[in-house]
N, C-alpha and C positions, 0 to 999 in steps of 0.2 A: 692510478692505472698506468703511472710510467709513461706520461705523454704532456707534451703543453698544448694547452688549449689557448684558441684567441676567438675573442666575441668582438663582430661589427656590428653597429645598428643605427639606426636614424630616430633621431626624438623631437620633439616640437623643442626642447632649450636643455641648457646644460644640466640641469635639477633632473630631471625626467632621463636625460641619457646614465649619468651616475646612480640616478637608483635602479634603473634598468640591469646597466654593467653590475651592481650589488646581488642583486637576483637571481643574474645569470652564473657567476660565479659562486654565491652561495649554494644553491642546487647542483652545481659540478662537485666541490667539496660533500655536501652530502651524500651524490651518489658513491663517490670514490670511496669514503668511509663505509658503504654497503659492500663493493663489487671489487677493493682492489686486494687481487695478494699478492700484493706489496709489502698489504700492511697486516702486519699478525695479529691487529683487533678489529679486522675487520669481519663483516660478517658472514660473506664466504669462507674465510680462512677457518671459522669455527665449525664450520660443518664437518661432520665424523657420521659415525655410526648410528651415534642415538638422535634420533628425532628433535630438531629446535626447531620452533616458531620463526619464522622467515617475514621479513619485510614483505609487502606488499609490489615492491622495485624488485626485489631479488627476484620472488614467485614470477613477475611478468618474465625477465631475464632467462628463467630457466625453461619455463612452461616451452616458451618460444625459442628456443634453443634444443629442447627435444623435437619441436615439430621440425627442425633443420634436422638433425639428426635422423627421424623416419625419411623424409623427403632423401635426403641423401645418401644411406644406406651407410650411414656411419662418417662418413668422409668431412662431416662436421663435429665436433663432439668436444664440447667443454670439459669432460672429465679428462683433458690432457693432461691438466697438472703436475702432474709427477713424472712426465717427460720434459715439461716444460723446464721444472727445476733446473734438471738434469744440464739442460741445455744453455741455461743461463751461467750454470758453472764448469762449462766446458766440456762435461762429460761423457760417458760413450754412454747409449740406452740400454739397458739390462733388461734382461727379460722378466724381472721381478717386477719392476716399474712397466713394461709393455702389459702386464695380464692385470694391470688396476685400470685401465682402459677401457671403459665399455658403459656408454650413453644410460645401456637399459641400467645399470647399476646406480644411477641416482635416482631417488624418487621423492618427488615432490606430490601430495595430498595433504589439502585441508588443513592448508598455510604453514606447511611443517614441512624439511625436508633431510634425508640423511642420503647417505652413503651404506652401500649393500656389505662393505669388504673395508674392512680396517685401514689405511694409507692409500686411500683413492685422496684426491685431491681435485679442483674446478679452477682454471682459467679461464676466464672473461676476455682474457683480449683479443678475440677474435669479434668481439659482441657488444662489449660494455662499451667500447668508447662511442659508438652510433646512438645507443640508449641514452649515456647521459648527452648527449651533445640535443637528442631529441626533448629532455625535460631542459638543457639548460634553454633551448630556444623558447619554449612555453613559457618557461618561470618570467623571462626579461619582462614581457607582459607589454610589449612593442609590437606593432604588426611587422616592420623591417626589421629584420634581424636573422647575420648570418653565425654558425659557431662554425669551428673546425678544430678538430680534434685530433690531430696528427692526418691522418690519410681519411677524415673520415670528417665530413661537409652536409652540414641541415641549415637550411636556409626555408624563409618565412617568404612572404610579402616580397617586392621587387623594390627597390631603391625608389626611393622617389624621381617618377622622368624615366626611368626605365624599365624594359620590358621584363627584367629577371636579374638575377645576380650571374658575373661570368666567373666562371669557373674551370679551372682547368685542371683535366682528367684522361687517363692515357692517351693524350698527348692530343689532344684537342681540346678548346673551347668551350665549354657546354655554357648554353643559357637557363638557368632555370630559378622555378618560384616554388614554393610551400613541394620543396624535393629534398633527395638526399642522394650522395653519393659517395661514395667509399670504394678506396681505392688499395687492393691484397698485395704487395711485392715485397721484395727483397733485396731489394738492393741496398740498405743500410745498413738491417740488422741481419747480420750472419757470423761466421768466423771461419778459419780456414784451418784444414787439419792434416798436414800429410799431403800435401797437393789439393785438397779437396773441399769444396765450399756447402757448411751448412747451414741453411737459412733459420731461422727464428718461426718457420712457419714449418708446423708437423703434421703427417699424414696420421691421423690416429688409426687407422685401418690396418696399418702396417709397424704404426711403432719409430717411424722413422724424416729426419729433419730432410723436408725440399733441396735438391742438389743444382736444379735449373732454377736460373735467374727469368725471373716473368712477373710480370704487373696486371691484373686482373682489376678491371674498374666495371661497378654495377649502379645506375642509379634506381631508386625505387620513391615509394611514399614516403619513405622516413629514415631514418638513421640505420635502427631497427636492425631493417629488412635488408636494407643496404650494405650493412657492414658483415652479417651473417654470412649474407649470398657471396660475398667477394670472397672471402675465403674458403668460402667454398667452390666453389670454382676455380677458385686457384690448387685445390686440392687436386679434385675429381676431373677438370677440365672435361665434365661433361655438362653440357646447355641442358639436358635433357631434365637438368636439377629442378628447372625452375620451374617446367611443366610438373611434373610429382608436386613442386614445393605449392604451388598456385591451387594444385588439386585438394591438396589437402585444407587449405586456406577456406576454400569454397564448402 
């Protein structure tokens, strides 16, 4: 998924932390091989036009990725990919690449999912790394244990002796336990073209790469939920998302 992951955790002895740390990291690896394209065998990358059978991980992924997408009125939407490409190779957006853009055009029923329109494509990285960071914390099979996943923090159980894990997040402190928090900015990944700064983070609504610098931190229940909303918000910078998003939830 293009990010380093680092797992903390507390074990009663060394035997017990190293299979933990094997766990945790073998379930990252797995998901990565589901969710990253990055990698051209992975199982997003395969998805086209004709219907394949989807993991179980994927289906959660996307199911919950279209509910962002109704909540938000598109301003979330995994089927970036084909602008994202674009972006990673410097490119200007074309508007052959803007019109493969559109949420309702992926459909997922009945553990199978395609693509409506030939060259649509699915980035995850607004999503997956809150997702795996939430299975690698389950797999370690520890009650303490934190992951973190570039800007994107699931934590279990609180340290032993303390009240939560601290964690730092636009630009404060947080203290928390069995939470998550994920954090949407750009101040790394961008580039500069002509005078002018495009960030790594796209409006799918419009077709077009973030030009203002801004850091968007959301915590929630889980990884999930956490990493979705940040981006989203960093998008729409409307609060109003998460009322729709909660309703629909409910």
């Amino acid at each position: 998924m293009g990010t380093l992951v680092g797992v903390t955790l507390y074990a009663r002895n060394a035997a017990e932390a190293r299979a933990a740390f094997e766990r945790a990291f073998a379930r990252i690896a797995y998901i990565d091989a589901l969710l990253s394209d990055y990698r051209a065998d992975s199982e997003v990358s395969r998805l086209s036009t004709t219907p394949i059978t989807i993991s179980r991980e994927l289906e959660t992924v996307l199911r919950f990725a279209r509910r962002v997408s109704e909540a938000s009125q598109g301003a979330f939407d995994v089927t970036v990919g084909p602008l994202t490409r674009l972006w990673r190779e410097k490119r200007a957006f074309t508007d052959d690449a803007k019109a493969l853009v559109n949420w309702r055009d992926l459909h997922v029923e009945n553990g199978k999912a395609w693509f409506a329109k030939p060259g649509m494509r699915v980035d995850l990285g607004a999503i997956g790394k809150g997702f795996a960071a939430d299975e690698a914390a389950r797999a370690a099979g520890v009650a303490s244990v934190l992951i973190a996943a570039s800007g994107d923090i699931v934590c279990r159980e609180a340290p032993p002796g303390e009240k939560g894990w601290r964690v730092e997040a636009a630009g404060k402190v947080l203290t928390l336990r069995h939470a998550a928090v994920s954090t949407s900015g750009d101040s790394r990944q961008f580039f500069e073209r002509d005078g002018k700064r495009y960030s790594h983070i796209i409006d799918p609504r419009v077709g077009a790469a973030m030009t203002t610098e801004l850091e968007v931190s959301v915590v929630a229940r889980n990884g999930l939920t956490a990493d979705a909303l940040a981006t989203t918000l960093r998008v729409s910078g409307d609060a109003s998302v998460l009322k729709r998003f909660a309703a629909r939830r409910a």
